[in-house]
Biopython code that builds the backbone (N, CA, C, O; Angstrom):
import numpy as np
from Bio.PDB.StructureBuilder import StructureBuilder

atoms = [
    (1, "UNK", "N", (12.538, -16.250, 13.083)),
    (1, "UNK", "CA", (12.166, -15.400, 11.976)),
    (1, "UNK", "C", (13.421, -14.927, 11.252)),
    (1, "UNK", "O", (14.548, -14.734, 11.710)),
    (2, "UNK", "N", (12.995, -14.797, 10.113)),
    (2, "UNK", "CA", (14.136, -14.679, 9.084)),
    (2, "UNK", "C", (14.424, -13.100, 8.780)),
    (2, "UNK", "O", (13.405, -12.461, 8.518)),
    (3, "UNK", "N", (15.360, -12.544, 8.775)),
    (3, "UNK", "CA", (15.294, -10.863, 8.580)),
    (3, "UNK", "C", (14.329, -10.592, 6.826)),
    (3, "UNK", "O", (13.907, -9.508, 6.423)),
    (4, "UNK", "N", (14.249, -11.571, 6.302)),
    (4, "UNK", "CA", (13.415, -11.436, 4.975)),
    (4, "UNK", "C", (12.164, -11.419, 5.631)),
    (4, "UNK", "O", (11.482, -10.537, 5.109)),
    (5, "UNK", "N", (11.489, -12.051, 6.633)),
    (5, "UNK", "CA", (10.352, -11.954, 7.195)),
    (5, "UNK", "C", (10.172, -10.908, 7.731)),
    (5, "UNK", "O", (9.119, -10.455, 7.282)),
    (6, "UNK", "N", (10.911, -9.756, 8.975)),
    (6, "UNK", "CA", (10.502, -9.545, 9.189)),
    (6, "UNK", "C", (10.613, -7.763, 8.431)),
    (6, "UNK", "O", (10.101, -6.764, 8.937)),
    (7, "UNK", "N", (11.268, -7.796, 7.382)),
    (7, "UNK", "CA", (11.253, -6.879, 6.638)),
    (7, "UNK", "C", (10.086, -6.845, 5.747)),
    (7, "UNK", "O", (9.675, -5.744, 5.382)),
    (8, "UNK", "N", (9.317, -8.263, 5.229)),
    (8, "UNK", "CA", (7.795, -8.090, 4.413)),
    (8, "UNK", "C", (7.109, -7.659, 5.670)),
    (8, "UNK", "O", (6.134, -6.962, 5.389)),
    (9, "UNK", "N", (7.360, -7.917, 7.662)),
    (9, "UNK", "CA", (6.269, -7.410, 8.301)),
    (9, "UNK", "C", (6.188, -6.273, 8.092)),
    (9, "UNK", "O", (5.161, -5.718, 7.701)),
    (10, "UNK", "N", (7.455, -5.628, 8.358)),
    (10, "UNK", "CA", (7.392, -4.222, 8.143)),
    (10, "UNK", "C", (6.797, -3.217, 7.229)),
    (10, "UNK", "O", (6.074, -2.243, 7.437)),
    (11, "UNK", "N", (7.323, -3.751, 6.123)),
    (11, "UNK", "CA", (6.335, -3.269, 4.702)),
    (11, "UNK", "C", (5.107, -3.499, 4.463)),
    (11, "UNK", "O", (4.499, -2.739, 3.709)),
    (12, "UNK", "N", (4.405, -4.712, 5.112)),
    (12, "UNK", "CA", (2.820, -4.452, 5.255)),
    (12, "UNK", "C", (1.984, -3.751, 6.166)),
    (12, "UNK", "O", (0.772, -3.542, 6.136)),
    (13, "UNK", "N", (3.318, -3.263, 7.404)),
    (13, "UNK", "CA", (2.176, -2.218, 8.227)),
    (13, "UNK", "C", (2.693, -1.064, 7.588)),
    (13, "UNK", "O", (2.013, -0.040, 7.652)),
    (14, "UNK", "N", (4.002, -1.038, 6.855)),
    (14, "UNK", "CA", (3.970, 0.620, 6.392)),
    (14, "UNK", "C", (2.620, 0.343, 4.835)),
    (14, "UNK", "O", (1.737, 1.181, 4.652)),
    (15, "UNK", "N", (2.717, -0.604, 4.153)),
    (15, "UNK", "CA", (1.688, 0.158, 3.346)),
    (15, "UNK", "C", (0.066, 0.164, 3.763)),
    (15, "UNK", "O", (-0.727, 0.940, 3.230)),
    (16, "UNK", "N", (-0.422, -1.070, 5.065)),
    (16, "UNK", "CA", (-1.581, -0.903, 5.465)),
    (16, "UNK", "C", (-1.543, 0.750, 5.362)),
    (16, "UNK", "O", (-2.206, 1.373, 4.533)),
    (17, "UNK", "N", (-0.603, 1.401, 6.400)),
    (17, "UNK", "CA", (-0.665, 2.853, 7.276)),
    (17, "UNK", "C", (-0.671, 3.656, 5.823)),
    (17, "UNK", "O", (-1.586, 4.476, 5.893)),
    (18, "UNK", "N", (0.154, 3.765, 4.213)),
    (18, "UNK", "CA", (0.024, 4.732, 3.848)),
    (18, "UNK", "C", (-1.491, 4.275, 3.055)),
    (18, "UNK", "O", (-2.115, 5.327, 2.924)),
    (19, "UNK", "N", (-2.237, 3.216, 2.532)),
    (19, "UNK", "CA", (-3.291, 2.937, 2.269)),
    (19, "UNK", "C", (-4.394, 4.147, 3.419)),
    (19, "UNK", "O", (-5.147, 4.947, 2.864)),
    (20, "UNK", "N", (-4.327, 4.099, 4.600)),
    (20, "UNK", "CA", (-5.192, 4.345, 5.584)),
    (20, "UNK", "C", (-4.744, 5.968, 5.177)),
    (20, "UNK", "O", (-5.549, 6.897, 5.237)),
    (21, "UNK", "N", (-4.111, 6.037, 4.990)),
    (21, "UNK", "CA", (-3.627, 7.949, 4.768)),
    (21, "UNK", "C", (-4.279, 8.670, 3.745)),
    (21, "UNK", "O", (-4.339, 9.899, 3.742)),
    (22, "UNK", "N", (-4.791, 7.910, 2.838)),
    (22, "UNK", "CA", (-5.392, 8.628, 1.504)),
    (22, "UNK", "C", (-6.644, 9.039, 1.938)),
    (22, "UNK", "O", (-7.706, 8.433, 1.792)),
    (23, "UNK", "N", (-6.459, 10.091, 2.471)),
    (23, "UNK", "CA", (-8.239, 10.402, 2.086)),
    (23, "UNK", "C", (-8.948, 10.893, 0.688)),
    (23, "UNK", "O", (-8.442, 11.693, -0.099)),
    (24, "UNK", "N", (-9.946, 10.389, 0.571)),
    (24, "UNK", "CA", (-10.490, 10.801, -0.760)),
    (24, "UNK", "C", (-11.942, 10.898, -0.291)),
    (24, "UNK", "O", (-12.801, 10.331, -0.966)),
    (25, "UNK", "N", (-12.204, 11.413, 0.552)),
    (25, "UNK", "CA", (-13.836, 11.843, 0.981)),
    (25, "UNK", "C", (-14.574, 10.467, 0.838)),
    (25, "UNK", "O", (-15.700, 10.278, 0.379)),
    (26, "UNK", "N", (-13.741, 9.607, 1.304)),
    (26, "UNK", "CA", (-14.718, 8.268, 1.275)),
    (26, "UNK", "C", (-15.282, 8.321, 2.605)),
    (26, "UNK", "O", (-14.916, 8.991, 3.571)),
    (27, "UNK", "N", (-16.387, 7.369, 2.474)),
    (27, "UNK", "CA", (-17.548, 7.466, 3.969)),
    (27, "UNK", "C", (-18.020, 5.968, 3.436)),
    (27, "UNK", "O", (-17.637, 5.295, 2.479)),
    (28, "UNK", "N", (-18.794, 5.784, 4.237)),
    (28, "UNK", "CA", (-19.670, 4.322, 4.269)),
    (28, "UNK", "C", (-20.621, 3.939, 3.093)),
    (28, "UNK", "O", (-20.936, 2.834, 2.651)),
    (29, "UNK", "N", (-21.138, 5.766, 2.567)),
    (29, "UNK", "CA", (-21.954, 5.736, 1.622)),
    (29, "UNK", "C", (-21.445, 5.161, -0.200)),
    (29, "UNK", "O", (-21.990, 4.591, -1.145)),
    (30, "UNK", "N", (-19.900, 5.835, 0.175)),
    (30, "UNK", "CA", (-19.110, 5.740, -1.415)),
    (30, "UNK", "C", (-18.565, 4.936, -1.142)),
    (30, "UNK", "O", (-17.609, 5.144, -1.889)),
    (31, "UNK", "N", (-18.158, 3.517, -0.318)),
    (31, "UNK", "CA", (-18.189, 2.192, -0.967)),
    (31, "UNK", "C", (-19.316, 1.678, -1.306)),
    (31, "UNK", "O", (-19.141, 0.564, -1.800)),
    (32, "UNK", "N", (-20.315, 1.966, -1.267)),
    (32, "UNK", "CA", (-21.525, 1.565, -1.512)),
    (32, "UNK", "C", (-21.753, 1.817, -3.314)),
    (32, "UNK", "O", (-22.451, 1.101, -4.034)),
    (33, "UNK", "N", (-21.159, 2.719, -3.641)),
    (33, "UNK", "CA", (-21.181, 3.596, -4.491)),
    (33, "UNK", "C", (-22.347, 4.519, -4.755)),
    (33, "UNK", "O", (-23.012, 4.728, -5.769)),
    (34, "UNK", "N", (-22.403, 5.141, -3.187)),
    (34, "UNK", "CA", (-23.860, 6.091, -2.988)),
    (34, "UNK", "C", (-23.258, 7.718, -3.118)),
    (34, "UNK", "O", (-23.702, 8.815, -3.457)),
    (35, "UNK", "N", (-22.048, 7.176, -2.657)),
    (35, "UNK", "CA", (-21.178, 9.152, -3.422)),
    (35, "UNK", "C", (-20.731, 9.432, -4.638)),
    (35, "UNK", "O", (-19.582, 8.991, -4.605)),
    (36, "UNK", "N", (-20.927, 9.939, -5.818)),
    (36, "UNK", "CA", (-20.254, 10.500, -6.508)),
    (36, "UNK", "C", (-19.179, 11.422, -6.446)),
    (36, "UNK", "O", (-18.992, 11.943, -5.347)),
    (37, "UNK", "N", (-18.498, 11.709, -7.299)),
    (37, "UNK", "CA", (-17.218, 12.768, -7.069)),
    (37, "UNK", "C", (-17.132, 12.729, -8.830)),
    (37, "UNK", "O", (-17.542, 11.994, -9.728)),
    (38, "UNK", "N", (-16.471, 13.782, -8.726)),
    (38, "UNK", "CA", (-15.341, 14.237, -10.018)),
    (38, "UNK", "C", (-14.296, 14.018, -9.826)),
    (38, "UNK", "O", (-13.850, 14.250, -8.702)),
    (39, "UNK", "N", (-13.426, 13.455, -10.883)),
    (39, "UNK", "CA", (-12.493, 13.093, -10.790)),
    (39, "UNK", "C", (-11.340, 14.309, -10.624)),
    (39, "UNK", "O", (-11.559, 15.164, -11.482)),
    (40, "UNK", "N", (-10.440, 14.574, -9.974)),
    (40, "UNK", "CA", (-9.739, 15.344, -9.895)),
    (40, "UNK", "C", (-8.262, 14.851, -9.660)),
    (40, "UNK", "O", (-7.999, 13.773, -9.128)),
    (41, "UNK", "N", (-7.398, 15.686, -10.079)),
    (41, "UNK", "CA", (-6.053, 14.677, -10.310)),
    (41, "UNK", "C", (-5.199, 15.501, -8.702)),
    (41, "UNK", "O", (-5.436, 16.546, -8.097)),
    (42, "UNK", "N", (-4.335, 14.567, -8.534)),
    (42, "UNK", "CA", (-3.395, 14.621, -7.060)),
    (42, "UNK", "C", (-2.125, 15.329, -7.248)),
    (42, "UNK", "O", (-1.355, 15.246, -8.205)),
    (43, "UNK", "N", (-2.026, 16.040, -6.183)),
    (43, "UNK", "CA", (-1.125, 17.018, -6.004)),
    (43, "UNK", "C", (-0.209, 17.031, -4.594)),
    (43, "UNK", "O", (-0.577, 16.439, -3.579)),
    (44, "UNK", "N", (0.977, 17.757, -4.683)),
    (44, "UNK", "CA", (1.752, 17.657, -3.368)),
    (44, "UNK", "C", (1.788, 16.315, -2.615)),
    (44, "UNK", "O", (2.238, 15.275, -3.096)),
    (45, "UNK", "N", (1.192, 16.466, -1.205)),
    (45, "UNK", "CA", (1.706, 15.646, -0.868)),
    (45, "UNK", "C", (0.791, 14.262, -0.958)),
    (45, "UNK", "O", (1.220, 13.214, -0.475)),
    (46, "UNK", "N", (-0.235, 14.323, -1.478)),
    (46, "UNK", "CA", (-1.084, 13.353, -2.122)),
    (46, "UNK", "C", (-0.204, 12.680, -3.026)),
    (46, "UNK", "O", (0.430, 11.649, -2.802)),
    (47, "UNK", "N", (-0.230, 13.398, -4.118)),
    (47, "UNK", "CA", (0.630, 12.488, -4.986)),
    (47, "UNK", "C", (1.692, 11.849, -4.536)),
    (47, "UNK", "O", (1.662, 10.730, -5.049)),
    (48, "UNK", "N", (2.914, 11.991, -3.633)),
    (48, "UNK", "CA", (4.189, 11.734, -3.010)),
    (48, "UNK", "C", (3.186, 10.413, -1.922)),
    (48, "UNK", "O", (3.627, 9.263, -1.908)),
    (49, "UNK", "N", (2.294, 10.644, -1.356)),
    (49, "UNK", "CA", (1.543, 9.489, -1.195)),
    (49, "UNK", "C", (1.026, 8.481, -1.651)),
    (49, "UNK", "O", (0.965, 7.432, -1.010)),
    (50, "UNK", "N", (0.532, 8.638, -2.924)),
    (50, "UNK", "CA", (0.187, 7.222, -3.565)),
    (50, "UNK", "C", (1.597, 7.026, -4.324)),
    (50, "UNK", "O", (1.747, 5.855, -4.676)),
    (51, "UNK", "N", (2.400, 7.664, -4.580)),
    (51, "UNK", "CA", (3.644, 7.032, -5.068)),
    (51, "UNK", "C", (3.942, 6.119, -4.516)),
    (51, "UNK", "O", (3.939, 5.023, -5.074)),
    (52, "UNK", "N", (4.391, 6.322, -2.895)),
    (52, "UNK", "CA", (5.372, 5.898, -1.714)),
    (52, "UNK", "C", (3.837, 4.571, -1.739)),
    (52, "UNK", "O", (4.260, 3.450, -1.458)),
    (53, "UNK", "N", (2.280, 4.596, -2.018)),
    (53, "UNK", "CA", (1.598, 3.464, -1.587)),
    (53, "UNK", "C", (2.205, 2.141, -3.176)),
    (53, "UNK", "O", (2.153, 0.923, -3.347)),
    (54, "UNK", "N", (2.602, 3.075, -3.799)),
    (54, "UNK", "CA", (2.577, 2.025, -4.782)),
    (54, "UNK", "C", (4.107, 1.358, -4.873)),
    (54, "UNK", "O", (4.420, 0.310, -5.438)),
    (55, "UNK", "N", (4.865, 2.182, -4.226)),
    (55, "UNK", "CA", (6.250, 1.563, -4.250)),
    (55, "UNK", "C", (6.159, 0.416, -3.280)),
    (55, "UNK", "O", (6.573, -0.737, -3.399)),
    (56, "UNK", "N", (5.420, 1.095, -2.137)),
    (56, "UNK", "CA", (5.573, -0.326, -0.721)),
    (56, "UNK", "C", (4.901, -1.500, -1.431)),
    (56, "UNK", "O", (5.166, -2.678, -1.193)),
    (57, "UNK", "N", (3.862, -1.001, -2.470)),
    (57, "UNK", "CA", (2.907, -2.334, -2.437)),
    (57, "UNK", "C", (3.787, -3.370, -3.859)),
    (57, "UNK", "O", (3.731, -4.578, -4.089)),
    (58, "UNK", "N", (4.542, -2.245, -4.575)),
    (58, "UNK", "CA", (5.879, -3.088, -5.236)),
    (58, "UNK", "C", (6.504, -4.168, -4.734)),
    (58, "UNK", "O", (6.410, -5.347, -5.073)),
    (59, "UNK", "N", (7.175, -3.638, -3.860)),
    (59, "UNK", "CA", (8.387, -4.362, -2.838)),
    (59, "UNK", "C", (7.308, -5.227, -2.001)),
    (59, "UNK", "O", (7.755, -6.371, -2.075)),
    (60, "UNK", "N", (6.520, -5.254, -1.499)),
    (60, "UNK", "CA", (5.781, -6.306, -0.517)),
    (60, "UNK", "C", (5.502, -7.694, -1.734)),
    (60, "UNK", "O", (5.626, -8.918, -1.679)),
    (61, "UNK", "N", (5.111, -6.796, -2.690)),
    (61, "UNK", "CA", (5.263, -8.477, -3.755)),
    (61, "UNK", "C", (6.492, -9.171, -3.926)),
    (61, "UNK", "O", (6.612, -10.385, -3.767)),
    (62, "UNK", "N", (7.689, -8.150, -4.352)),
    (62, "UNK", "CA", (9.068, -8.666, -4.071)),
    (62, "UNK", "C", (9.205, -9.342, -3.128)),
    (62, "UNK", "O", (9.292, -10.526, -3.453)),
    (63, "UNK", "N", (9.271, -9.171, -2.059)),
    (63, "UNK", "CA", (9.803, -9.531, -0.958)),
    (63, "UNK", "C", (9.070, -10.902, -0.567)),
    (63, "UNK", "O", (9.617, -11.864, -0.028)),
    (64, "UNK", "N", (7.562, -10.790, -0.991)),
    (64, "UNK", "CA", (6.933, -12.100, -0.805)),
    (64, "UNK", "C", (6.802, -13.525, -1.997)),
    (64, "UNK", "O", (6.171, -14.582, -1.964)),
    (65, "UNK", "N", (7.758, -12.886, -3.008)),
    (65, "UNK", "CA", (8.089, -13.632, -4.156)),
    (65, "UNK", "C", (9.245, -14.131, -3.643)),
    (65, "UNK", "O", (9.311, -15.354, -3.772)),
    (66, "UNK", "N", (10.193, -13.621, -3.099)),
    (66, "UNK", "CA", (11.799, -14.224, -2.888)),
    (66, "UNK", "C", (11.282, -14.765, -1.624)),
    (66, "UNK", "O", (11.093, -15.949, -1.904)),
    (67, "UNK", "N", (10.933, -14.590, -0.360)),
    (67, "UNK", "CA", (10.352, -15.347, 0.212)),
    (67, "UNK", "C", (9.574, -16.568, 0.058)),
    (67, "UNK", "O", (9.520, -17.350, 1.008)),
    (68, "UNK", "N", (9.012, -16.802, -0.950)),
    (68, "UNK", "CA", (8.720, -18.122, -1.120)),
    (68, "UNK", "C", (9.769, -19.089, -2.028)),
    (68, "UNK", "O", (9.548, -20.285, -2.217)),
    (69, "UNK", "N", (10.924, -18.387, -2.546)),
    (69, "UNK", "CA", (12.274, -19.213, -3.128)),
    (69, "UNK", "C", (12.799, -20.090, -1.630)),
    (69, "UNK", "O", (12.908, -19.718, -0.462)),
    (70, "UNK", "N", (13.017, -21.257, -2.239)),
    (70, "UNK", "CA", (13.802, -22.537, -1.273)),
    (70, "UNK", "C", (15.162, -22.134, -1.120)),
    (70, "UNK", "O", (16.109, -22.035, -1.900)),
    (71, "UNK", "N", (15.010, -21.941, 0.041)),
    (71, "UNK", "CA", (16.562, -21.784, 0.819)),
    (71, "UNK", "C", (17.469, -22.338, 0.455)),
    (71, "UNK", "O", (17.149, -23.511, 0.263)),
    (72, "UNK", "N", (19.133, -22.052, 0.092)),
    (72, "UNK", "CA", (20.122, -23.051, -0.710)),
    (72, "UNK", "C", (20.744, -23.055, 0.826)),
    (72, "UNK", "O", (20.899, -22.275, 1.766)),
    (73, "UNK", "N", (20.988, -24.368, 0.493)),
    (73, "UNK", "CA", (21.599, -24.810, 1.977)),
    (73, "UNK", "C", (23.232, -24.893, 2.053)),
    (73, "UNK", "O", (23.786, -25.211, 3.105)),
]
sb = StructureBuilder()
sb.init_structure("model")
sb.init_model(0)
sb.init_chain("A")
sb.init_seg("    ")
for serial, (resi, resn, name, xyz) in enumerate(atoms, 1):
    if name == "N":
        sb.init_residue(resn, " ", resi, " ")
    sb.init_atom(name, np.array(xyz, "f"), 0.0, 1.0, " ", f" {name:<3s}", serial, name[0])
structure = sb.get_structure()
């Protein structure tokens, strides 16, 4: 394994884990789309959470874009 590999592993269990961190009162019913909500905007450490989900999920494309570049030998 290549340290480029195992740095995209890394970054897909950190953004699985901050994905799994958001709660938003979801249940079984509101993927269904059987819950409604109001929209309400994110604060503290919510917001600093979907930041940090959207930066990992940045870099995991990076990383899996240069990862598929052919090795110069």
């Amino acid at each position: 394994m290549t340290p480029l590999t195992v740095a995209q592993a890394i970054l897909a269990v950190a953004l699985v884990a901050s994905i799994l961190l958001q709660q938003r009162g979801t249940g079984l019913g509101g993927a269904f789309g059987g819950e409604v909500t109001a929209y309400r905007s994110r604060r503290g450490i919510e917001r600093t959470l979907f930041r940090l989900t959207v930066l990992l999920a940045a870099l995991f494309v990076v990383f899996s874009l240069v990862n598929l570049l052919p090795a110069s030998a």
